[in-house]
C-alpha positions in Angstrom: 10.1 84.4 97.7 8.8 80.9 98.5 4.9 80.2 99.1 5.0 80.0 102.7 2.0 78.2 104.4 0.9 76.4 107.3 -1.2 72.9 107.8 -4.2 72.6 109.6 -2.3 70.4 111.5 0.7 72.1 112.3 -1.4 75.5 112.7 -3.7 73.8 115.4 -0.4 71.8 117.3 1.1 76.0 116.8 -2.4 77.0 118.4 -2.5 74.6 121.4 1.1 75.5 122.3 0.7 79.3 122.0 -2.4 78.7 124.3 -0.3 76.4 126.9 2.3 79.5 126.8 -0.1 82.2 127.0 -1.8 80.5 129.7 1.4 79.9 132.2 2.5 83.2 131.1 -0.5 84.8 132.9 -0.3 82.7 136.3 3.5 83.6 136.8 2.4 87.3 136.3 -0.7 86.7 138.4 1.9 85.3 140.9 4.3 88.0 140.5 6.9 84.8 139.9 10.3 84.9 138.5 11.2 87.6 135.8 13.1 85.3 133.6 9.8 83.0 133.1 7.5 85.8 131.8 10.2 85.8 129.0 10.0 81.9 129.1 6.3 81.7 128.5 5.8 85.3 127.0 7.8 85.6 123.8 6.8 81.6 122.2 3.2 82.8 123.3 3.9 86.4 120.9 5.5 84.3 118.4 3.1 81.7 117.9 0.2 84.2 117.7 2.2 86.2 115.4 2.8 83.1 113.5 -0.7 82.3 113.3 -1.7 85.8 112.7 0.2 86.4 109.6 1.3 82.8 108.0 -1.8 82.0 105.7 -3.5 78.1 105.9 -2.6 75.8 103.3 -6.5 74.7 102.5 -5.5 73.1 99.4 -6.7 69.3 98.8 -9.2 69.4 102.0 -12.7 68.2 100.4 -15.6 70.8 101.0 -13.6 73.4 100.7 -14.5 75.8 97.8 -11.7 78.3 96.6 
């Protein structure tokens, strides 16, 4: 299996949109909108914390940063 990591810079631009999703996911169910956008919003906002949640940061080559 490959060494799967993720950037500090692609895990914050996965963080911001996971928060974007998450965050228009809850006003269409606070609206009682549309069923078809809670899947629209909902499942990138699951993905993307599950993403974040279980792909480990590639810390390798930042300075400070003791291993």
């Amino acid at each position: 299996m490959t060494d799967l990591t993720l950037t500090p810079t692609l895990a914050t631009l996965l963080f911001v949109l996971t928060c974007l999703c998450g965050f228009q996911y809850r006003r269409v169910w606070k609206a009682e909108g549309p069923r078809y956008q809670y899947w629209l919003y909902g499942v990138p906002a699951a993905l993307g914390l599950a993403i974040l949640a279980f792909v480990p940061l590639d810390l390798t080559g930042l300075a400070g940063v003791s291993r």
